[in-house]
C-alpha positions as CSV (number, residue, x, y, z in Angstrom):
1,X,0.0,0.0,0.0
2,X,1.2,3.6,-0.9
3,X,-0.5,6.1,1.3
4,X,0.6,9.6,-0.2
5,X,-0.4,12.6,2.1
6,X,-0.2,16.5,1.0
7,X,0.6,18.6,3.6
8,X,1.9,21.8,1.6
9,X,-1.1,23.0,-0.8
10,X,1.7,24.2,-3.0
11,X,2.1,20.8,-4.2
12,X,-1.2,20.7,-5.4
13,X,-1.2,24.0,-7.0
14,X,1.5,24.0,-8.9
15,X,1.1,19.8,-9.6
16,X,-2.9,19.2,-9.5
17,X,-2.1,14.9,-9.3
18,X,0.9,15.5,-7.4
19,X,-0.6,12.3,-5.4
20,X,-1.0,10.4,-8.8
21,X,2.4,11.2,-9.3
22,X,3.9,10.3,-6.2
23,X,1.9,7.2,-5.6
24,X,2.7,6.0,-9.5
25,X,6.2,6.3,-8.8
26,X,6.7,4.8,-5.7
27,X,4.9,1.9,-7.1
28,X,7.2,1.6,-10.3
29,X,10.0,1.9,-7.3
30,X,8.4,-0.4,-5.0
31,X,8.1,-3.4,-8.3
32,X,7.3,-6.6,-6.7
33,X,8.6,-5.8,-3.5
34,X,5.7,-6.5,-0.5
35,X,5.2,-3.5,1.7
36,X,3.6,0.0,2.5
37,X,5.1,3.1,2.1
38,X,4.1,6.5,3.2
39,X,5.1,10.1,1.1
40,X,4.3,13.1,2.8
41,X,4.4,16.2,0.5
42,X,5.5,19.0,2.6
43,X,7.3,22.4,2.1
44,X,10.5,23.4,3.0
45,X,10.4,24.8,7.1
46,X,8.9,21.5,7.9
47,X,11.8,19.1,6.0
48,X,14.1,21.9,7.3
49,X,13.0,20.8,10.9
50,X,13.1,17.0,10.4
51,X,16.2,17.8,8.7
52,X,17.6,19.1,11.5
53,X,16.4,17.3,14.3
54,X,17.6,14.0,12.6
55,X,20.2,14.3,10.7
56,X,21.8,17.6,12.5
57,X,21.4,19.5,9.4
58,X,19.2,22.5,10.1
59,X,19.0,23.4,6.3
60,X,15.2,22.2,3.8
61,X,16.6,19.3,1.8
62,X,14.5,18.0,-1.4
63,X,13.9,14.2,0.2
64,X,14.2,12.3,3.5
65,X,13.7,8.9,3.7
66,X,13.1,7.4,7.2
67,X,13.1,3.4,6.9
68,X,11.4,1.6,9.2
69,X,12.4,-0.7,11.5
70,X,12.1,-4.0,10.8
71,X,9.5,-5.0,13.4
72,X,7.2,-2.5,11.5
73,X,6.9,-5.0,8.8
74,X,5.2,-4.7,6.2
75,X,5.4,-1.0,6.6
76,X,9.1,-0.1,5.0
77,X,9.4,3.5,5.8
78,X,8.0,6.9,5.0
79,X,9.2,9.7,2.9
80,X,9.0,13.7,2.7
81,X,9.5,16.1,0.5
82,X,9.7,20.2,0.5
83,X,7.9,21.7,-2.7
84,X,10.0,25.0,-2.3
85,X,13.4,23.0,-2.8
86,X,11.7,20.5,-5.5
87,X,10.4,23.2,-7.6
88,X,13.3,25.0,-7.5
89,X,15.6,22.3,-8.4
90,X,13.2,21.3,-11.3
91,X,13.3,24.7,-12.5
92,X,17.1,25.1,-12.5
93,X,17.5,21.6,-14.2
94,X,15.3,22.6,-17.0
95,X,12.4,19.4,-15.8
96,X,8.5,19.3,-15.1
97,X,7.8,19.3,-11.3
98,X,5.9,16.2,-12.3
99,X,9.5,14.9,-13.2
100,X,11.4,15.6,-10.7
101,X,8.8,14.6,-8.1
102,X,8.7,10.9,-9.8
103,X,12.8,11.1,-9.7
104,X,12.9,11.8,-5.9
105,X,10.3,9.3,-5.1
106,X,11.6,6.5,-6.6
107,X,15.2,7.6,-4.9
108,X,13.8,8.0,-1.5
109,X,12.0,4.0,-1.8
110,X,14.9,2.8,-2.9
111,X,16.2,4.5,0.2
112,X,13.6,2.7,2.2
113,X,14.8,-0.7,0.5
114,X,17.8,-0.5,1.1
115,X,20.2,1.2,-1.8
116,X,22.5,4.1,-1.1
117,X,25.0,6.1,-2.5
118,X,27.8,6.4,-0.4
119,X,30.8,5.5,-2.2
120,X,31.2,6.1,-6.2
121,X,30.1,2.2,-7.1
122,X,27.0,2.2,-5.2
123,X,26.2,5.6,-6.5
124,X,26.6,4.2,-10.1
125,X,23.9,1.1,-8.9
126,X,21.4,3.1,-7.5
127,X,21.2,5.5,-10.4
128,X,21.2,2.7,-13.3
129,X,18.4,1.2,-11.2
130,X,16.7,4.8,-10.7
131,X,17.3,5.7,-14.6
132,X,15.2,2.1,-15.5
133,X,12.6,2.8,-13.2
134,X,12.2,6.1,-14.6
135,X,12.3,5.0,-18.5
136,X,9.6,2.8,-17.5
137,X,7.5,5.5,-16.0
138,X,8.6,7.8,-19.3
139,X,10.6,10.3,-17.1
140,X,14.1,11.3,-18.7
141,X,17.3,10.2,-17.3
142,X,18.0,12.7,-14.6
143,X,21.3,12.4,-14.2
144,X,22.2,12.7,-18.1
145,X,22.7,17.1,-18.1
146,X,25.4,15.8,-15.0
147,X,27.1,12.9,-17.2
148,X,27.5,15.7,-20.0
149,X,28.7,18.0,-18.1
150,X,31.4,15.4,-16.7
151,X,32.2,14.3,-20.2
């Protein structure tokens, strides 16, 4: 189950089926894994708060992922995101909010099953599997404007 909650209207108004969104690509993220998954779509003071308060970063961040413990079973974690720093990140990077939204949810569940980006081979991993995921949902590779710019 995908439970997607909108807590900034700003999502809404600037994506009407911001919620169709999210909940479409955290299923494409989810595949055939079993379990629930929570995306709250918040606005940047808020994220700036969790961000802080967990991750001693007091600074609005585009996605936190919170996995769940595994006791919580079959609920795998929940997500949040800040509209301000989305749509300004889509707007820099040239991409829909509708985009960029699918892009961050499908990071942050992969997140919540486990994937990370730490060190320069697991970075490569995730974003193959994120790029796939994204092809299959008809969202352009979001890493390609970096790859150019590294070539």
């Amino acid at each position: 189950m995908i439970e997607v909650e909108v807590e900034a209207g700003a999502w809404t108004s600037a994506l009407p089926d911001a919620e169709a969104v999210a909940a479409h690509a955290a299923a494409a993220a989810l595949g055939s894994v079993q379990g629930d998954v929570v995306v709250l779509l918040s606005d940047d003071a808020a994220v700036r708060d969790l961000n802080a308060r967990f991750r001693d970063k007091d600074r609005p961040t585009n996605v936190l992922s919170f996995p769940a413990p595994e006791n919580a079973f079959p609920h795998l974690g929940d997500l949040v995101l800040a509209h301000g720093v989305c749509a300004e990140e889509a707007r820099v990077q040239g991409k829909t909010l509708a985009d960029h939204l699918s892009h961050l949810v499908v990071h942050g569940v992969l997140h919540l099953l486990g994937r990370d980006h730490e060190d320069d081979g697991e970075a490569e991993e995730m974003e193959a599997e994120e790029r796939a995921i994204l092809a299959g949902l008809g969202v352009p590779d979001p890493y390609a404007a970096e790859r150019e710019d590294q070539a």
